[in-house]
C-alpha positions as CSV (number, residue, x, y, z in Angstrom):
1,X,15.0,3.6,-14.6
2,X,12.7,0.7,-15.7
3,X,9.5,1.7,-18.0
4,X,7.1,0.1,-19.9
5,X,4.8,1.8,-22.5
6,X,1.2,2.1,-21.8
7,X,0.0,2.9,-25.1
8,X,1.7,5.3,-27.9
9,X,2.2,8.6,-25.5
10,X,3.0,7.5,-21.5
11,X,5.5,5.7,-19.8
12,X,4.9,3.7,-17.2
13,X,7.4,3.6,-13.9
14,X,7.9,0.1,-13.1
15,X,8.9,-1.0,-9.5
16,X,11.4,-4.3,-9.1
17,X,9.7,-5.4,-5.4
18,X,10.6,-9.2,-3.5
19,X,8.6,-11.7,-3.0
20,X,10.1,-12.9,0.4
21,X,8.9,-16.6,0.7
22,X,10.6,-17.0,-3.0
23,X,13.2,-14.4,-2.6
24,X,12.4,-13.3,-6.7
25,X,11.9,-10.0,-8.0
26,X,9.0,-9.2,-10.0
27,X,7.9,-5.9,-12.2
28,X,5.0,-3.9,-11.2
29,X,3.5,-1.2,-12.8
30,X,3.9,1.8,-10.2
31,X,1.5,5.3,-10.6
32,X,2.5,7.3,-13.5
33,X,3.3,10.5,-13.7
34,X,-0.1,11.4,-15.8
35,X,-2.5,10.5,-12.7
36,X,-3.9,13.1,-10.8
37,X,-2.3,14.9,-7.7
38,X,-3.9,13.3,-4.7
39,X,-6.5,15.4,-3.1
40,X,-6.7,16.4,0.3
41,X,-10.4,15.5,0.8
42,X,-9.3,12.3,0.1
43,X,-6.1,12.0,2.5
44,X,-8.0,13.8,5.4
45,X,-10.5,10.5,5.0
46,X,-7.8,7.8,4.5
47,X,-6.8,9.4,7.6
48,X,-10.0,8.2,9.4
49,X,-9.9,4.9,8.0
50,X,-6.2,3.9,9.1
51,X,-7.0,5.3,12.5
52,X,-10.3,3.4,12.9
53,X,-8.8,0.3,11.5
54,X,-5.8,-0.2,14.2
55,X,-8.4,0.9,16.7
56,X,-10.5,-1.6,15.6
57,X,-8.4,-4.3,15.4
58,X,-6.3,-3.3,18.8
59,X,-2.9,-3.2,17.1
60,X,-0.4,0.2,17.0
61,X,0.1,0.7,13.5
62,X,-2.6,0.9,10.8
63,X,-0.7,2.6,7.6
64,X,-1.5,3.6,3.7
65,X,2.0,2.9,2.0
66,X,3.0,4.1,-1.3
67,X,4.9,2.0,-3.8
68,X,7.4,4.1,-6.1
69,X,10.0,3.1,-8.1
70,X,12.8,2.5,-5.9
71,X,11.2,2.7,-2.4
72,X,7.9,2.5,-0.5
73,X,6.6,5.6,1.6
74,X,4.6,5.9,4.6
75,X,1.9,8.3,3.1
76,X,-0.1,7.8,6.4
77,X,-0.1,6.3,9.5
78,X,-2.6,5.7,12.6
79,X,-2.1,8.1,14.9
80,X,-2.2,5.1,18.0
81,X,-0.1,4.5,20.8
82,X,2.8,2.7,20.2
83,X,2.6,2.8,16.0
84,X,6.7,3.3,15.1
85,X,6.0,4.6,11.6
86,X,6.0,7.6,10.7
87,X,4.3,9.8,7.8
88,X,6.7,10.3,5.0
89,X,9.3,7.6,6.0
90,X,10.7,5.5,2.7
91,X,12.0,2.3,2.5
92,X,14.1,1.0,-0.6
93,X,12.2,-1.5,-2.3
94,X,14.1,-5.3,-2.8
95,X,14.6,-6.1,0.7
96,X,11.6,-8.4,0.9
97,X,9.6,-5.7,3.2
98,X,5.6,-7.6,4.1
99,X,4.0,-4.8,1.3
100,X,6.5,-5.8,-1.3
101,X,5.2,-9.7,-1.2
102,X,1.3,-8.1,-1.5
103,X,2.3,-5.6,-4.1
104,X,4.4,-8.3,-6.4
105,X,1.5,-11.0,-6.0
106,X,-1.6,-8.6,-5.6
107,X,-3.2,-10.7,-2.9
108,X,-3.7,-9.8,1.2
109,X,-1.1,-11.1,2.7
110,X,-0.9,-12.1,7.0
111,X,1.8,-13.0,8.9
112,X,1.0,-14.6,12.2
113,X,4.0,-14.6,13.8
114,X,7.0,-13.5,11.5
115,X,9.8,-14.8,14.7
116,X,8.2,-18.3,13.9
117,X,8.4,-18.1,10.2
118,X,12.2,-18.2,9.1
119,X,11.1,-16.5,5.9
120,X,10.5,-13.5,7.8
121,X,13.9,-13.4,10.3
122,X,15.7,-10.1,9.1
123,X,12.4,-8.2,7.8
124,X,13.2,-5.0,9.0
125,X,9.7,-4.6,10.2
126,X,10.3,-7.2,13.0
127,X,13.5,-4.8,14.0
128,X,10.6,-2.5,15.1
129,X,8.8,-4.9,17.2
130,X,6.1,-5.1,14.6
131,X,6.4,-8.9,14.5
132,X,2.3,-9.5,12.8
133,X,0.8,-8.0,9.6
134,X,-2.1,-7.4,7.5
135,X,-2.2,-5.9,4.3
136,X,-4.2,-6.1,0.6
137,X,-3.0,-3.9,-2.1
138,X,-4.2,-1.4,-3.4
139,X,-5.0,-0.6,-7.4
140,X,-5.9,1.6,-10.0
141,X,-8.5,1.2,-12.1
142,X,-5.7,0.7,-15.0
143,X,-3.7,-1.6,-13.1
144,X,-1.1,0.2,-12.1
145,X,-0.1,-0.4,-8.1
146,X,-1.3,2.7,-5.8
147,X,0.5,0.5,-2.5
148,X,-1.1,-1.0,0.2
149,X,-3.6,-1.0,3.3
150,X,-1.5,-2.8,6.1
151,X,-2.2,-3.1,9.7
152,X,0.9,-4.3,12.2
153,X,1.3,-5.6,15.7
154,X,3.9,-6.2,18.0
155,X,2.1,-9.3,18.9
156,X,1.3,-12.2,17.2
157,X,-2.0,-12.1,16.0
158,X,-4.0,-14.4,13.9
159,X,-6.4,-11.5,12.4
160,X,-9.7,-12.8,11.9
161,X,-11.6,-13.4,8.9
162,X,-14.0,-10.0,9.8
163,X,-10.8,-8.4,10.1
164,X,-9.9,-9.0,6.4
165,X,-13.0,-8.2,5.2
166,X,-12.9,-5.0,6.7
167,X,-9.3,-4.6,5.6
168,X,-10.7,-5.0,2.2
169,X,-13.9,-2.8,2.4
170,X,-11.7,-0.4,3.6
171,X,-9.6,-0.1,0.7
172,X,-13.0,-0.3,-1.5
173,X,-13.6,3.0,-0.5
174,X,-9.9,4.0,-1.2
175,X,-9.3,2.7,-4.5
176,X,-13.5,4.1,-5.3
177,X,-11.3,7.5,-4.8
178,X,-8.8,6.9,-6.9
179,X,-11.1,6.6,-9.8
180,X,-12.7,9.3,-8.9
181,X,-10.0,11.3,-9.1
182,X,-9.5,10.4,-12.8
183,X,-13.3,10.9,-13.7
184,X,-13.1,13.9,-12.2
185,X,-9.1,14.8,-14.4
186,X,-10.9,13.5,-17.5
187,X,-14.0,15.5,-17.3
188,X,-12.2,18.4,-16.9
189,X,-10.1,17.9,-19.8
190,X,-13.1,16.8,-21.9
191,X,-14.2,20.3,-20.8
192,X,-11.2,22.2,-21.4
193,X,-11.1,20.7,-24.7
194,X,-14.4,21.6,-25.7
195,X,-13.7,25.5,-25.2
């Protein structure tokens, strides 16, 4: 297990993820064990917004992956015709998988075509068909790497710059909930500590 210390008290999981157009490995900070359990308000509307986004965009797999420390999970998928994921499938981490490269250089990430790019050949996303891909990551306030908001195709697709943007507003409102979920953990402890 790889950690780093946060401060004098909490360890922080680190993830070893591949940049595939390099082909390094670089350290990222992965959710600690001290964040807050995610609520099911929240997932119920993450829900919505991976559905609506492969609708929107026409493609068969609009996804909310989770980075741990030695693999990345499928914590939800768009329920749309022809989307191969499914919820609570893993993937080891180090293969050079299209959410590693946006996790490891915090940036949105698309692949037009990944048969065209060689740097792509053997991604074992394109053994599913899913040959196109949008993603940004996504953050915690702190800095530590939730995953990522990803959208797939089995078509090239050269997503447009509206669908970025609403790539990224969409994961706005997801990372908005992950701080509130520690406002909410820290007021209650406030208020358990001033009993």
């Amino acid at each position: 297990m790889n950690y780093i210390w946060k401060d004098n008290t909490e360890k922080v999981s680190i993830s070893k993820v591949k940049v595939r157009e390099s082909g390094y490995l670089v350290k990222v900070p992965v959710t600690s064990k001290s964040k807050p359990a995610l609520d099911e308000l929240f997932l119920k509307k993450w829900q919505r917004l991976v559905d609506l986004s492969a609708k929107i965009m026409n493609v068969p797999a609009g996804l909310i992956m989770q980075l741990h420390e030695d693999q990345i999970e499928v914590l939800l998928a768009s329920d749309t015709k022809g989307n191969p994921y499914e919820v609570g499938e893993k993937a080891d981490l180090g293969i050079g998988l299209y959410c590693e490269t946006v996790v490891a250089k915090r940036s949105p990430l698309m692949v037009e075509n990944a048969l065209a790019a060689s740097v792509w050949q053997g991604n074992p996303d394109v053994e599913l068909k899913m040959i196109s891909y949008l993603g940004v990551p996504i953050v915690w306030p702190d800095g530590e790497v939730f995953g990522t908001f990803c959208v797939l195709d089995a078509r090239e697709n050269s997503y447009s710059d509206v669908y970025l943007d609403l790539l990224l507003s969409l994961r706005e409102l997801v990372e908005g909930d992950l701080k509130n979920s520690l406002d909410v953990k820290a007021l209650t402890e406030s208020l358990n500590l001033s009993d």
